[in-house]
gemmi code that builds the backbone of each chain (N, CA, C; Angstrom):
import gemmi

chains = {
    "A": [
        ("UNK", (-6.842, 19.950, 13.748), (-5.495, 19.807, 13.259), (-5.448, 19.818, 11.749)),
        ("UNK", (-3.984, 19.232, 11.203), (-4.002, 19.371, 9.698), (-4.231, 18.133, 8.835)),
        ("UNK", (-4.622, 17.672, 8.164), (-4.578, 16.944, 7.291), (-4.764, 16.655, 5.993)),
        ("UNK", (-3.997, 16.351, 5.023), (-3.814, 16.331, 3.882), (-4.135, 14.762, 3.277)),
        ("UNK", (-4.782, 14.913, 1.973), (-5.017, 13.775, 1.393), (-4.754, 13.145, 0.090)),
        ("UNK", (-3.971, 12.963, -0.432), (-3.435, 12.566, -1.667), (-3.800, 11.025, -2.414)),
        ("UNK", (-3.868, 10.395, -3.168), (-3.678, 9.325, -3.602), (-2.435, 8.717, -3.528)),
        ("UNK", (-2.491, 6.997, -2.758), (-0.571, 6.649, -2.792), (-0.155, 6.260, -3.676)),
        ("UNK", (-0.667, 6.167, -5.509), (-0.130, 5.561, -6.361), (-0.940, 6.049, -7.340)),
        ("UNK", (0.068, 6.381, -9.122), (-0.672, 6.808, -10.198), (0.058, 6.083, -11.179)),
        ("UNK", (-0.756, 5.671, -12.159), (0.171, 4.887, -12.810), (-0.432, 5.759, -14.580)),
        ("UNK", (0.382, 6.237, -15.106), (-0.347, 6.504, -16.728), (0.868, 6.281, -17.802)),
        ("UNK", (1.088, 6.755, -18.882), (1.594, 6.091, -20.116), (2.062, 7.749, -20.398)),
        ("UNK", (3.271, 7.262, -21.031), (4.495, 8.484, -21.807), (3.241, 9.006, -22.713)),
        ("UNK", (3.021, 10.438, -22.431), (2.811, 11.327, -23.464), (1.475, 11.556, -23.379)),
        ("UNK", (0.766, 11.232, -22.183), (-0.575, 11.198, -21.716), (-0.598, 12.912, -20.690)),
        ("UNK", (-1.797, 12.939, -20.169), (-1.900, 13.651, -19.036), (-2.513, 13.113, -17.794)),
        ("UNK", (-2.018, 13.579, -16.495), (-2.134, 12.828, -15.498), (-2.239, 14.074, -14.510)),
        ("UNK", (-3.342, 13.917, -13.537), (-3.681, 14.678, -12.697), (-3.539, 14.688, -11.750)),
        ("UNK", (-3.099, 14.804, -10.452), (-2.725, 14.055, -9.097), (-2.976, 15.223, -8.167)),
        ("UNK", (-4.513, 14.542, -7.481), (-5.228, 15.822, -6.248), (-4.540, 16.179, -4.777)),
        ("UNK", (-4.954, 16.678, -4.578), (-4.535, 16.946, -3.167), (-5.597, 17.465, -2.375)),
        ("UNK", (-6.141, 17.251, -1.393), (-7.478, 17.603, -0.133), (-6.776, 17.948, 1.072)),
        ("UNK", (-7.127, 18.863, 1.415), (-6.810, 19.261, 2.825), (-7.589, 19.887, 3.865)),
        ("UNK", (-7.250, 19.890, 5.144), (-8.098, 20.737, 6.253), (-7.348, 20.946, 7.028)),
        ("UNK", (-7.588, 22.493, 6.923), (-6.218, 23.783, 7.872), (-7.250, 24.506, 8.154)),
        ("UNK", (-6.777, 24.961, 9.161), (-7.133, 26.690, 9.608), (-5.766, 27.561, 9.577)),
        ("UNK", (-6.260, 28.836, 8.727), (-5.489, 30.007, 8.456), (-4.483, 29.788, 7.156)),
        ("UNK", (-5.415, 28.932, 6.252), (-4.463, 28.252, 5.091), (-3.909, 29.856, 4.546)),
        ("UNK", (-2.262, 29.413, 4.099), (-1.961, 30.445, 3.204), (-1.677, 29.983, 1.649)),
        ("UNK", (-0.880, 28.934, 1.938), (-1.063, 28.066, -0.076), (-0.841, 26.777, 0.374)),
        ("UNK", (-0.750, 26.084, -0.887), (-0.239, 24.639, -1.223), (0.683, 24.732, -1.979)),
        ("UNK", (1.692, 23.466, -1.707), (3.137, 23.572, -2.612), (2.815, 22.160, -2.995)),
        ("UNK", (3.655, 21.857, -4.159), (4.102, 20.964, -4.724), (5.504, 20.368, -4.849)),
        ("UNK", (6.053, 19.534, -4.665), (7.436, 19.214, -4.501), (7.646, 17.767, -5.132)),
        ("UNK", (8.528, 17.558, -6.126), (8.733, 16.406, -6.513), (10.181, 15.404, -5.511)),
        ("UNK", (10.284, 14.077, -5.696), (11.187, 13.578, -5.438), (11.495, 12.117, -6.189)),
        ("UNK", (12.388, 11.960, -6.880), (13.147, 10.653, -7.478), (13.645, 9.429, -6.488)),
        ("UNK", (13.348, 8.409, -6.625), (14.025, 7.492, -5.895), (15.169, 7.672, -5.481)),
        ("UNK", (15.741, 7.843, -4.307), (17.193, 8.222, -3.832), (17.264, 9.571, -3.491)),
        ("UNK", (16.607, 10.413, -4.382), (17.104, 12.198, -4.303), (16.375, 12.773, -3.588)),
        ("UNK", (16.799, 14.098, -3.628), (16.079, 15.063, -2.631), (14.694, 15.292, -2.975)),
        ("UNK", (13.637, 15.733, -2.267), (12.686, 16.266, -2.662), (12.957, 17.785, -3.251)),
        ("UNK", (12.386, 18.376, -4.412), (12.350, 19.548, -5.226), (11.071, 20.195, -4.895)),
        ("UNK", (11.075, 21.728, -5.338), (9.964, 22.461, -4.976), (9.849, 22.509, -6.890)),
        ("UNK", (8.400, 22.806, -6.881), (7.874, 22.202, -8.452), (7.135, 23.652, -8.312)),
        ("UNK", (5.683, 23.953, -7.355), (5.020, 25.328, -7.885), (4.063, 25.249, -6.200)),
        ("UNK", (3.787, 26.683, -6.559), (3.209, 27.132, -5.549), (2.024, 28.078, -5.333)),
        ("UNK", (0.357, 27.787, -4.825), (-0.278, 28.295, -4.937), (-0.855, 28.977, -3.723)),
        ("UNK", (-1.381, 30.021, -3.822), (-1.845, 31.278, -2.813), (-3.224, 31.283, -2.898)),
        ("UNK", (-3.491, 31.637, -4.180), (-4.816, 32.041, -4.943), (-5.403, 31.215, -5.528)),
        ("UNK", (-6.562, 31.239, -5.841), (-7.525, 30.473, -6.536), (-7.128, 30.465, -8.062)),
        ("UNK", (-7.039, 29.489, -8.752), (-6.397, 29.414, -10.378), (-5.982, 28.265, -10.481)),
        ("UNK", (-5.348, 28.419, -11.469), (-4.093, 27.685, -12.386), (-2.716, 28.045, -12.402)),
        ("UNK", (-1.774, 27.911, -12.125), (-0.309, 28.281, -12.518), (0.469, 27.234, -12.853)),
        ("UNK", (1.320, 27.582, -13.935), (1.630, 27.131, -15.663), (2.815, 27.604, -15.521)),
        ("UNK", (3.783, 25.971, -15.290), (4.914, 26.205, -15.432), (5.384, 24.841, -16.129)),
        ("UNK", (5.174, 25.444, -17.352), (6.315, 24.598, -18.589), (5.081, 22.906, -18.573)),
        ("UNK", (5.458, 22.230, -18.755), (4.493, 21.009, -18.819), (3.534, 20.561, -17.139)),
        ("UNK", (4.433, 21.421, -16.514), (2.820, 21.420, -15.301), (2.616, 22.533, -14.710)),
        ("UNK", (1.687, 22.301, -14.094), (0.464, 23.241, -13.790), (-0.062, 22.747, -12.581)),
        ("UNK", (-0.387, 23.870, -11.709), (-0.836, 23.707, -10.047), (-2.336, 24.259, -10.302)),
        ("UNK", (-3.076, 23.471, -9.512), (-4.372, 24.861, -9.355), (-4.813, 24.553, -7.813)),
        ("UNK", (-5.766, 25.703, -7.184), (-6.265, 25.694, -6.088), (-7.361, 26.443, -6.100)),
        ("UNK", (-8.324, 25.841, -5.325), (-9.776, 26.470, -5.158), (-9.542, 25.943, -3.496)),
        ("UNK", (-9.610, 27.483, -2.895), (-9.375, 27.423, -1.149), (-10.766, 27.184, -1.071)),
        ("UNK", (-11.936, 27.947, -1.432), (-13.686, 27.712, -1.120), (-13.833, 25.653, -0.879)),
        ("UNK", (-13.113, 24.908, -1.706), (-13.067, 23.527, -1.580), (-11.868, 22.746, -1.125)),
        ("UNK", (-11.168, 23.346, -0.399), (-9.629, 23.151, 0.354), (-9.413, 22.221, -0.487)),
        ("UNK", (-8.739, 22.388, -1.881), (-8.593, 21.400, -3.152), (-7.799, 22.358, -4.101)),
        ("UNK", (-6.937, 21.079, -4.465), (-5.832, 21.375, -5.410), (-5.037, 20.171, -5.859)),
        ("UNK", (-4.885, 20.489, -7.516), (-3.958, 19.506, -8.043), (-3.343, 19.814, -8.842)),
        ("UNK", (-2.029, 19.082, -9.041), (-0.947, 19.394, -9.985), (-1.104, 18.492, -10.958)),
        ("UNK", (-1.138, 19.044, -12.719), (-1.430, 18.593, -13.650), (0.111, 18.471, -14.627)),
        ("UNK", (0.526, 17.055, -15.149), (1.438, 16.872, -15.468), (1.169, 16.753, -17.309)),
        ("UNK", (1.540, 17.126, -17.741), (1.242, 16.782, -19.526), (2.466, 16.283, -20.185)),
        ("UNK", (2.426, 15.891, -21.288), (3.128, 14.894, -22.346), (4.354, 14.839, -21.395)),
        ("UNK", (3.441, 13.530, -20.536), (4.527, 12.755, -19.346), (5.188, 12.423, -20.306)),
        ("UNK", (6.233, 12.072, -19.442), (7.679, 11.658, -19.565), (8.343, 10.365, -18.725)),
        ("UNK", (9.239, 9.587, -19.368), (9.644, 8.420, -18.373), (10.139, 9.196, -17.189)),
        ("UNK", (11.250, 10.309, -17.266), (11.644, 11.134, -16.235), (10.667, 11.288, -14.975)),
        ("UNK", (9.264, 11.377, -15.506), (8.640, 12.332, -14.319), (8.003, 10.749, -13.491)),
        ("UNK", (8.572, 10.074, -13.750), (8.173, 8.379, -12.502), (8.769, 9.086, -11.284)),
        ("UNK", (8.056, 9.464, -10.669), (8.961, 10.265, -9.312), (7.574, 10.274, -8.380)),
        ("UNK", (7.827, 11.004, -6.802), (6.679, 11.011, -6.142), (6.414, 12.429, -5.772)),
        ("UNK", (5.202, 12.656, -5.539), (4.740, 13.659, -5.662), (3.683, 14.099, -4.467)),
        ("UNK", (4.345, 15.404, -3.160), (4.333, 15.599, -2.722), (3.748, 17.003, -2.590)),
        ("UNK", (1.659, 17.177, -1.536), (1.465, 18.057, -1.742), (1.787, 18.993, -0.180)),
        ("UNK", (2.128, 20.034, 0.185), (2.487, 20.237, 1.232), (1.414, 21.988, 1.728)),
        ("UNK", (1.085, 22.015, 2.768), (0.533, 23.578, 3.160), (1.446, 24.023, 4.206)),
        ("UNK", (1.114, 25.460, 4.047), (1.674, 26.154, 4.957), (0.289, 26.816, 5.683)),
        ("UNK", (0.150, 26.974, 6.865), (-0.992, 27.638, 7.595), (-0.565, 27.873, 8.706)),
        ("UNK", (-1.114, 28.542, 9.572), (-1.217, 29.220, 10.714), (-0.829, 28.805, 11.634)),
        ("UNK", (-1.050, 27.208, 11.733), (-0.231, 26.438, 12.602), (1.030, 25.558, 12.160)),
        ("UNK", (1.360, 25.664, 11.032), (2.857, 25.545, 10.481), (3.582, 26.397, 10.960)),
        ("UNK", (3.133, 28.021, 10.428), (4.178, 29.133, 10.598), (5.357, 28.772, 9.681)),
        ("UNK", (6.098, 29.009, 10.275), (7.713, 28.893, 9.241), (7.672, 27.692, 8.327)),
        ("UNK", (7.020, 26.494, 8.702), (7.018, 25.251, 8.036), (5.976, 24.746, 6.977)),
        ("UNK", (6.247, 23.545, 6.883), (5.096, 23.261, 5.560), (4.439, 21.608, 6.281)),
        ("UNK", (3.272, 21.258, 6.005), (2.926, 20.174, 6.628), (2.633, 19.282, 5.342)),
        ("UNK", (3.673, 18.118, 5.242), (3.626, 17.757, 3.977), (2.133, 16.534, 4.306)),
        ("UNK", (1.878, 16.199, 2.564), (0.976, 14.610, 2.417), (2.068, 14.059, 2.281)),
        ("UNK", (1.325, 12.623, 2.262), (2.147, 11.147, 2.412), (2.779, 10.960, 0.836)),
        ("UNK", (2.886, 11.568, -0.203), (3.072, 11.415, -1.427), (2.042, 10.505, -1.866)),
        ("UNK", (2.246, 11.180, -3.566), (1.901, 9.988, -4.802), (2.926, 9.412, -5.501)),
        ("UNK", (2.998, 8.449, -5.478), (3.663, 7.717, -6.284), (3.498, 7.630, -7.615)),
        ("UNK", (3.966, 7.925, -9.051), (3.732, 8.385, -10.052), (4.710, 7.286, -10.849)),
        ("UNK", (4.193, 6.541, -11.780), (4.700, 5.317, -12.466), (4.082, 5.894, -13.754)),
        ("UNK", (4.947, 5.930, -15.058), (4.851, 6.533, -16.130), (5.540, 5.236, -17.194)),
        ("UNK", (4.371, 4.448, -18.072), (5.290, 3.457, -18.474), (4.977, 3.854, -19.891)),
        ("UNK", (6.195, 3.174, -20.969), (5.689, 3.424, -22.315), (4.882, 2.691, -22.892)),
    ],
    "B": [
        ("UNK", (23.178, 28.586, -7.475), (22.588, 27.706, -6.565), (22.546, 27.735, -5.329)),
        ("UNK", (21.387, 26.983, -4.332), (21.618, 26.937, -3.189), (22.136, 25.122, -3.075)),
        ("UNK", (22.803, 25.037, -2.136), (23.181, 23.597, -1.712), (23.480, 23.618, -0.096)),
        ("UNK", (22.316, 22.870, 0.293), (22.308, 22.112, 0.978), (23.085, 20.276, 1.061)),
        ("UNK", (24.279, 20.437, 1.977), (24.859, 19.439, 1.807), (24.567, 18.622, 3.527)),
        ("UNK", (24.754, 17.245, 3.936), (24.456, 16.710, 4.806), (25.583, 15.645, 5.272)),
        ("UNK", (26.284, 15.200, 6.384), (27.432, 15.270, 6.497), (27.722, 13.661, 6.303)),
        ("UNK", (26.524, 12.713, 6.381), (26.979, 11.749, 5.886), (25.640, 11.024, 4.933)),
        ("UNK", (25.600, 10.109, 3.488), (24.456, 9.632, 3.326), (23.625, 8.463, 4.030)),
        ("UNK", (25.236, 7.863, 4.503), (24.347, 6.528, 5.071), (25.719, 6.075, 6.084)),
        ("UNK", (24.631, 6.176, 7.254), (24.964, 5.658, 8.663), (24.395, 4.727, 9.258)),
        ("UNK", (24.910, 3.840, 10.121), (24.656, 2.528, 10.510), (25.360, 2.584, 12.418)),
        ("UNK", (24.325, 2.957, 13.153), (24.559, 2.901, 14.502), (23.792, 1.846, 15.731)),
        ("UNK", (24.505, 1.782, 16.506), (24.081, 0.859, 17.502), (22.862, 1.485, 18.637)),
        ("UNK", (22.405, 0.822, 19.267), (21.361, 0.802, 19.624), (21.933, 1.888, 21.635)),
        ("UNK", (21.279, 3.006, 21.339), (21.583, 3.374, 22.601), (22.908, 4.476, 22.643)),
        ("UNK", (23.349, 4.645, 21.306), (24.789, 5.193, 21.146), (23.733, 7.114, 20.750)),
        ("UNK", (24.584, 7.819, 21.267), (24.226, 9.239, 20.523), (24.782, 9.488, 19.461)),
        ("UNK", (23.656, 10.340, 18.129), (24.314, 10.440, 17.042), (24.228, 11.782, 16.292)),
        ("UNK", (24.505, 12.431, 15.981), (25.035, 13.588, 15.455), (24.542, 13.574, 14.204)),
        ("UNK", (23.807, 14.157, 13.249), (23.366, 14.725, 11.915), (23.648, 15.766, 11.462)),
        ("UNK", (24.886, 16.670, 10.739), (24.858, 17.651, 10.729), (24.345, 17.957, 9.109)),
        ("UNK", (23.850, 19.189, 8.919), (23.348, 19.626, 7.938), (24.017, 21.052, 7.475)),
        ("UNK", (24.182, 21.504, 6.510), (25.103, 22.963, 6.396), (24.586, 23.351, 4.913)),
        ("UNK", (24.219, 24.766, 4.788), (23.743, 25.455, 3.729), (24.813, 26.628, 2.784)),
        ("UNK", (24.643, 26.999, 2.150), (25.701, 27.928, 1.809), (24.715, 29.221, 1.440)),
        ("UNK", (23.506, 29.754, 1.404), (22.849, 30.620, 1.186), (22.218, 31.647, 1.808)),
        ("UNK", (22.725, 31.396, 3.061), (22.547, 32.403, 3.828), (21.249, 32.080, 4.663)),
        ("UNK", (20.432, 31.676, 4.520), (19.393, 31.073, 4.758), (18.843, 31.087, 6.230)),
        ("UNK", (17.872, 32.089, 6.430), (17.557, 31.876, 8.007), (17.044, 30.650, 8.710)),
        ("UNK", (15.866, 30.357, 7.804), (15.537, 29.065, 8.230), (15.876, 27.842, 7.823)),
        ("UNK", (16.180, 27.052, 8.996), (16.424, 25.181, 8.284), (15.444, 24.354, 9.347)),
        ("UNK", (15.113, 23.330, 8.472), (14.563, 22.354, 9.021), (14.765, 20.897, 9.247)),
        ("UNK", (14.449, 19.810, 9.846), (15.134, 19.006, 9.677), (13.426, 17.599, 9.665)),
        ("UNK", (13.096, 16.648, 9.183), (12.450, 15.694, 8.723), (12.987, 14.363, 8.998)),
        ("UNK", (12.141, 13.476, 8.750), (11.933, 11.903, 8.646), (11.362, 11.645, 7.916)),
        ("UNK", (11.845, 10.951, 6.846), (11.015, 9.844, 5.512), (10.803, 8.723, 6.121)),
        ("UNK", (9.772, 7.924, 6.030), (9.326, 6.658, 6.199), (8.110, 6.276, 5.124)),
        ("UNK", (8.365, 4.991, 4.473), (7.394, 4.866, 3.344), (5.897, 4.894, 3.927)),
        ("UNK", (5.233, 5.386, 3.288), (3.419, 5.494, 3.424), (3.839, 6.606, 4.063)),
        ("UNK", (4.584, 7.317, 4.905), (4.205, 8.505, 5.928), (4.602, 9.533, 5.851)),
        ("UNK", (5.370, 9.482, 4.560), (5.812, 11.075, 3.786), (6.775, 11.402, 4.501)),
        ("UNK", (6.963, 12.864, 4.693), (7.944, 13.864, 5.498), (7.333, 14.390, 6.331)),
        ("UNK", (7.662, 14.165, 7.807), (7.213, 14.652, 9.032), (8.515, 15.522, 9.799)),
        ("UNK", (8.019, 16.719, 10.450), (8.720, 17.562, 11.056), (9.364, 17.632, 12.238)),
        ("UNK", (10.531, 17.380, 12.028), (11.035, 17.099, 13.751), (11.563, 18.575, 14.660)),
        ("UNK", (11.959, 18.990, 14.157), (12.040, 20.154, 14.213), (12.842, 21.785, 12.736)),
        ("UNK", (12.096, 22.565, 13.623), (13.052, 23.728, 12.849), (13.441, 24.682, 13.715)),
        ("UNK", (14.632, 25.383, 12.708), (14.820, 26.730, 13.261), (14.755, 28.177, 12.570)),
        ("UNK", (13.710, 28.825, 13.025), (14.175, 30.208, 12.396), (15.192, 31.378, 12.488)),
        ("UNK", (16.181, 30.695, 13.220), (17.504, 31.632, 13.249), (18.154, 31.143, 14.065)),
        ("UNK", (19.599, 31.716, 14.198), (20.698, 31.159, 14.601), (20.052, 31.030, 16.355)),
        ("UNK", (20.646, 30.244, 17.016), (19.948, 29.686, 18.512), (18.921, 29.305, 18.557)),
        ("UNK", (17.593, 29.835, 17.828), (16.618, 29.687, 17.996), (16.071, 28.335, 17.330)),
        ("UNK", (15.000, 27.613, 18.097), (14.280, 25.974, 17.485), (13.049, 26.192, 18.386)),
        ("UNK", (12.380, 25.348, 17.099), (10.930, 24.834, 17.388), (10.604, 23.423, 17.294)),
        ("UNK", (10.114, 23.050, 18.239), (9.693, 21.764, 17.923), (8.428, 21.460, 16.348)),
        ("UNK", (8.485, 20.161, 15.712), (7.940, 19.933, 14.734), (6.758, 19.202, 15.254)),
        ("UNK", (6.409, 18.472, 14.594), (5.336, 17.056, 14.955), (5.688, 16.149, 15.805)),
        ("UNK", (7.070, 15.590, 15.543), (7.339, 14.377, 15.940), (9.108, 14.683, 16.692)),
        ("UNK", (9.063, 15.365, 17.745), (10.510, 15.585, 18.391), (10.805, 14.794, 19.649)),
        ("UNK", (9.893, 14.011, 20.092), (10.592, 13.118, 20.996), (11.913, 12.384, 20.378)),
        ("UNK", (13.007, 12.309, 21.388), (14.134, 11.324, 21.113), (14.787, 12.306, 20.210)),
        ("UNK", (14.695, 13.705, 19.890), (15.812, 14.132, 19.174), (15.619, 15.668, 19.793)),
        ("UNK", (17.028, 16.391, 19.478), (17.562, 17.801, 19.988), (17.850, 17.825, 18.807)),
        ("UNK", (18.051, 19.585, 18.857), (18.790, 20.062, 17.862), (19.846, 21.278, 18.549)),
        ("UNK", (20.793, 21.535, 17.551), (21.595, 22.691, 17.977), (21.909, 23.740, 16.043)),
        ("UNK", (21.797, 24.847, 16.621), (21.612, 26.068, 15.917), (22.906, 26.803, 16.406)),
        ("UNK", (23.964, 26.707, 16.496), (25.280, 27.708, 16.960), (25.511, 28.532, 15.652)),
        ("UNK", (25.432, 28.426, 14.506), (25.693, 29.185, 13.368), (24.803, 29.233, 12.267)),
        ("UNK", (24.783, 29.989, 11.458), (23.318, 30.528, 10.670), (23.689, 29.279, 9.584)),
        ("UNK", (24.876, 28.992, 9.139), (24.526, 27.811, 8.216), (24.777, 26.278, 8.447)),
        ("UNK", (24.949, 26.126, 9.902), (24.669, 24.893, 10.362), (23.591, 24.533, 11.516)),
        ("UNK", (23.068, 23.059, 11.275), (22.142, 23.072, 11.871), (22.037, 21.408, 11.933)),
        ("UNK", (22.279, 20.990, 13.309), (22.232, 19.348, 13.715), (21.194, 18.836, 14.316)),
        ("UNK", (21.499, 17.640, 13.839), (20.089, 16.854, 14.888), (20.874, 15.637, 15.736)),
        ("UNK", (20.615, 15.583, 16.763), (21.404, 14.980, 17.888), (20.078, 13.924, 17.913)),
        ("UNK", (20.614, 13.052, 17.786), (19.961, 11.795, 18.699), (19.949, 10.862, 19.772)),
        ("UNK", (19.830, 11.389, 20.959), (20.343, 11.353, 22.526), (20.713, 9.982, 22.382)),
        ("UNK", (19.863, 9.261, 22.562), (20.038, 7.341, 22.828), (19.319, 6.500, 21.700)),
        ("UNK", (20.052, 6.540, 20.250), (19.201, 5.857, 19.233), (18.653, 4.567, 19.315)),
        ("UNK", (17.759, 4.832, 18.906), (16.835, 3.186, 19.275), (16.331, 2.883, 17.404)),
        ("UNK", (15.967, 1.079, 17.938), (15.278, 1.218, 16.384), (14.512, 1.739, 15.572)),
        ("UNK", (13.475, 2.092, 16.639), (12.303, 3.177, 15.442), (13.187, 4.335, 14.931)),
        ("UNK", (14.362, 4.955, 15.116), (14.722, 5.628, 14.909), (15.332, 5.550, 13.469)),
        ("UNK", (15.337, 4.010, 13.071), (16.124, 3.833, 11.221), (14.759, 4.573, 10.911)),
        ("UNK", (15.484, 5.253, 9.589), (14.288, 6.022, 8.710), (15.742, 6.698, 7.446)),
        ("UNK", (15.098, 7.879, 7.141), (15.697, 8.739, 6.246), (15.723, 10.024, 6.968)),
        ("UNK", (16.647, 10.750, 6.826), (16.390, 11.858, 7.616), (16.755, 13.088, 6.693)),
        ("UNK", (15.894, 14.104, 6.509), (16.660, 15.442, 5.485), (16.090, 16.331, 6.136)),
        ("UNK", (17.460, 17.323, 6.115), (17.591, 18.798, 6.114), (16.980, 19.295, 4.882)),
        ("UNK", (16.588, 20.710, 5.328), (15.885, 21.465, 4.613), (16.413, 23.051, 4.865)),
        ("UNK", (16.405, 24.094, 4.216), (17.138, 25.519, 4.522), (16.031, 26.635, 3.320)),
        ("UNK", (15.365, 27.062, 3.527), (14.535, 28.522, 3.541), (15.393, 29.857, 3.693)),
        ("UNK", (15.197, 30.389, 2.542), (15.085, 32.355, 3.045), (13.486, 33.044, 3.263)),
        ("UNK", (14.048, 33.368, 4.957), (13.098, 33.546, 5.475), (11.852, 35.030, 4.353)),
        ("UNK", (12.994, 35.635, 3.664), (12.309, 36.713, 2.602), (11.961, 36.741, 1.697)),
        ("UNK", (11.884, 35.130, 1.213), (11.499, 34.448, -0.490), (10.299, 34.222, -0.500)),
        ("UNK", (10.101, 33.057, -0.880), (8.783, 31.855, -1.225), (8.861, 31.165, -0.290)),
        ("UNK", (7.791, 31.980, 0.959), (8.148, 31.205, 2.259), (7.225, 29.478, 1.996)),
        ("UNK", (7.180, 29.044, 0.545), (7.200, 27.664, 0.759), (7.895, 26.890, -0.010)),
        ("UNK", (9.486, 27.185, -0.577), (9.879, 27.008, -1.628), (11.359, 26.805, -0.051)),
        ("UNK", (11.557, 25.357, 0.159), (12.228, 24.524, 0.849), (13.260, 24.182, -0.338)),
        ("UNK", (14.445, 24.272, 0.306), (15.887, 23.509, -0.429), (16.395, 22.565, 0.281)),
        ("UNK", (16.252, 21.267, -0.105), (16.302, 19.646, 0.444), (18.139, 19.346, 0.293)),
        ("UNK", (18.751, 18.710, 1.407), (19.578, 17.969, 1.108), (19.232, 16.774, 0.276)),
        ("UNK", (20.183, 15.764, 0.531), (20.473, 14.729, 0.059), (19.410, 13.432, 1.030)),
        ("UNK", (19.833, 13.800, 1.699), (19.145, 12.839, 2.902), (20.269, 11.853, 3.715)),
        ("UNK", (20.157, 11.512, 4.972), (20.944, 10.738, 5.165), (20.354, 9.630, 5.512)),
        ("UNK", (20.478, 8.087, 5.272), (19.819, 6.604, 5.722), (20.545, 6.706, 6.629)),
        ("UNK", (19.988, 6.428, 8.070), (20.187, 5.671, 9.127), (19.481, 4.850, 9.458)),
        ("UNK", (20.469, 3.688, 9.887), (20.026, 2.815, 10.627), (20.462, 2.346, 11.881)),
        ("UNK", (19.714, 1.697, 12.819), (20.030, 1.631, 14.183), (19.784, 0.332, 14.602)),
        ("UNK", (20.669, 0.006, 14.728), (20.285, -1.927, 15.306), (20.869, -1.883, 16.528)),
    ],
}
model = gemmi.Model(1)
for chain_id, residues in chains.items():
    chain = gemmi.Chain(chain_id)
    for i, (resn, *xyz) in enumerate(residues, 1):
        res = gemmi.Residue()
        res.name, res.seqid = resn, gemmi.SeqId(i, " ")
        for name, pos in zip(("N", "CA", "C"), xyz):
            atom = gemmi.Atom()
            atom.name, atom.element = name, gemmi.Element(name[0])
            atom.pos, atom.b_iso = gemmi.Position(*pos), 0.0
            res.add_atom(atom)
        chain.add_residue(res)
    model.add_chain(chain)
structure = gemmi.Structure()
structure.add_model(model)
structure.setup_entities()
């Protein structure tokens, strides 16, 4: 079956960088997503990886290495804003149409 | 924009009563899905659909139906609500020809069931 592994809590300081992994085990992986959510609000789609890399969007950044079913989204000159949780999700073979989310990280950003 | 809207945020039902969730998109959107938040346990899949009539069961679909009659609505029926059933519940709506992992979230709705 699927399972995903995240950390349930990150705690770092305004204007730092903060890394937050994600582990998984699929068969027929196609990517990993990232999705943020704020206390109260919806969950957001943040970035999305296929391929092995980095992708660089504006102060974060996704990467994935499928050879180590591993990936993390890299947050830079945090922000009080980005105290939100952080959600890594796959899509594979036995999703199909869907995404099989982790349990979130919890992301605490103090000054 | 896409918006996903959800027909109520916060509901409060009795124990054993059927309850209705409706969810509605404006984007045309083939696929919607529908979830449960519960703290520590993330977002789990109760069901989806990839087109109008059509549903799949998710992870966790005991104790709930869905109905698909139109491409931008999409409900979750809850036959006889019981307590495990308080949680958070959100819709979700996909084009099936995009970023098949790039999900557009309602609001969510709190229910609770005593």
């Amino acid at each position: 079956g699927q399972s995903l592994e995240q950390p349930s809590e990150v705690t770092a300081v305004e204007g730092a960088i903060v890394q937050i992994n994600c582990t998984y085990q699929t068969s027929g992986f196609y990517g990993l997503s990232w999705y943020q959510q704020h206390d109260g609000g919806a969950p957001t789609f943040l970035s999305y990886n296929a391929l092995d890399g980095l992708e660089e969007t504006g102060r974060f950044s996704s990467f994935l290495s499928r050879s180590d079913s591993y990936g993390y989204l890299l947050l830079q000159e945090l922000q009080m804003k980005d105290s939100a949780s952080y959600f890594c999700a796959v899509r594979d073979q036995n999703s199909g149409y869907a995404l099989n989310f982790g349990k979130g990280t919890s992301l605490l950003v103090t000054p | 924009d896409v918006k996903v809207t959800q027909s109520s945020r916060y509901l409060v039902k009795r124990t054993g009563e059927k309850v209705f969730l409706e969810c509605v998109q404006d984007m045309d959107h083939e696929n919607m899905f529908w979830y449960r938040q519960d703290p520590g346990l993330g977002l789990r899949l109760i069901y989806f659909s990839y087109d109008v009539k059509m549903k799949e069961k998710g992870d966790i679909p005991e104790g709930y139906s869905v109905s698909r009659e139109k491409k931008e609505r999409f409900s979750l029926i809850l036959e006889s609500a019981s307590t495990n059933q308080t949680s958070m519940y959100l819709c979700a709506s996909r084009n099936s020809q995009g970023q098949l992992s790039e999900q557009y979230f309602g609001p969510g709705t709190r229910l609770t069931v005593t």
